[in-house]
Steps between C-alpha positions, in 0.01 A plus 500: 500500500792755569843455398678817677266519794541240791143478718493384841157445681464561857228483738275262368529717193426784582757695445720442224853633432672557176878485509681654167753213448787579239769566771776553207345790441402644773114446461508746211204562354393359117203490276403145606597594882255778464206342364546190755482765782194675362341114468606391832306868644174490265424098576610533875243874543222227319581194713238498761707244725850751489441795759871642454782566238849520538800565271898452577790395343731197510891567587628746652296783283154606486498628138758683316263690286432399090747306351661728230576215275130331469416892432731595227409140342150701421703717203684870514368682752502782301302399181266260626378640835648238652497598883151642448354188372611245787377795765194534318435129455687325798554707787182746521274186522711376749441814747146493371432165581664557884296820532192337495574216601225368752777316713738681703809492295814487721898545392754281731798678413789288542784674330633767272179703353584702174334706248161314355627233801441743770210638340347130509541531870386842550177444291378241739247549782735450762906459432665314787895519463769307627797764678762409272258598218535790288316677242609729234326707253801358225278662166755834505791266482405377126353834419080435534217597750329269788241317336326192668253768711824669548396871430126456648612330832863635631344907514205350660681300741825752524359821457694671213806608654624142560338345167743707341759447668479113458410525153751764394795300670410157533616466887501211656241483786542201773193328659510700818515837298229367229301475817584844682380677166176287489553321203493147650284369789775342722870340498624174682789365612622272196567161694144557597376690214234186386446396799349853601344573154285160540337611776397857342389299226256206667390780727324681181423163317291464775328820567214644324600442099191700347600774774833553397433493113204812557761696701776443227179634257436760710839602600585507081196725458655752711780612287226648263218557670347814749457506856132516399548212244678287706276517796215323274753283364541395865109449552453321231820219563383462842167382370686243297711337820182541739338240275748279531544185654810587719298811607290261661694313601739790692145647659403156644856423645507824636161445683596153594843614649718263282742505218335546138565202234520731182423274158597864288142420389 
């Protein structure tokens, strides 16, 4: 079914973990890479048994960004529109796909993240990073822009002083100062870096799934909505989760004083 991608089910399946497995190349990103990602995201948001998504790498990186020769195999960059094409077709439906995605969508960050790599991780609900991680905004060093999200995320998570600054220089940011600047969720000690991110993960997989996905819809809707606008946008998503079964099912444990059994139903 995948041929770059290595799957791992956990949890009586739900949660499932994608591991991008060409360690000779430091994870780097391809065409077929790409599309297996955006597969792995659409059939796991549609899977009504999977509750959680995760993505790291195998080896000692996470992802060193798009692999220049699999690019450059396209044609010349310069007649054929080359870079344009495999951003166009590979990776906007790749931060589509995790943008929507109904599933949380989680990054375990176990090495160097660079260029489209870090922007894999950053594009994620939630990046968790191991400390001897780093991630660099490498697209100045070959003379291009952030893509991947790149230019609609950093500002929004950075402000625009330090999107800048990372973008116009390409600096490399460890975990622990990925985290100070908000751009990552949290940072673990590596010998205990799985270990740690396993329980973050089975603690969503088993909370509230149809919860999570309306506040990842709602939370997307306020980048380009009103005060006003988003305020019905809230009204109207609440609806949705107090009709559903892990409502319900939260309400009665409450009442009956013990711990809710969520079915993300």
């Amino acid at each position: 079914m995948y041929t770059q991608l290595e799957i791992e089910s956990h949890l009586d399946g739900k949660l499932q973990i994608a591991y991008l497995n060409d360690e000779k190349t430091f994870n780097s990103l391809n065409k077929t890479l790409l599309s297996e990602l955006r597969k792995f995201v659409y059939d796991g948001s549609r899977n009504e048994n999977i509750r959680c998504l995760a993505i790291s790498g195998r080896g000692k990186a996470f992802c060193s960004g798009q692999n220049l020769k699999d690019a450059l195999s396209f044609g010349d960059p310069s007649e054929d529109k080359v870079i344009q094409r495999i951003v166009i077709d590979y990776y906007n439906p790749l931060v589509t796909e995790i943008a929507h995605a109904k599933k949380p969508v989680i990054s375990l960050v176990n090495g160097a993240a660079v260029g489209a790599g870090a922007m894999l991780a950053l594009i994620c609900d939630i990046s968790l990073a191991a400390k001897s991680s780093y991630f660099s905004q490498a697209f100045v060093n070959i003379g291009l822009i952030p893509d991947t999200g790149g230019t609609y995320w950093l500002p929004k998570l950075l402000g625009r002083q330090q999107a800048n600054y990372l973008a116009f220089t390409g600096k490399k940011l460890s975990a622990s100062e990925a985290k100070d600047l908000g751009l990552i969720a949290d940072v673990f000690e590596d010998e205990n870096f799985m270990d740690s991110a396993m329980e973050v993960l089975s603690t969503i997989s088993n909370l509230p799934t149809k919860a999570i996905a309306l506040t990842k819809k709602a939370f997307n809707k306020s980048y380009e909505n009103s005060l006003s606008e988003q305020l019905d946008i809230e009204g109207i998503l609440q609806q949705e989760a107090a009709e559903t079964e892990d409502f319900r099912e939260g309400v009665t444990a409450f009442l009956e004083k013990r711990k809710p059994n969520y079915k993300g139903k």
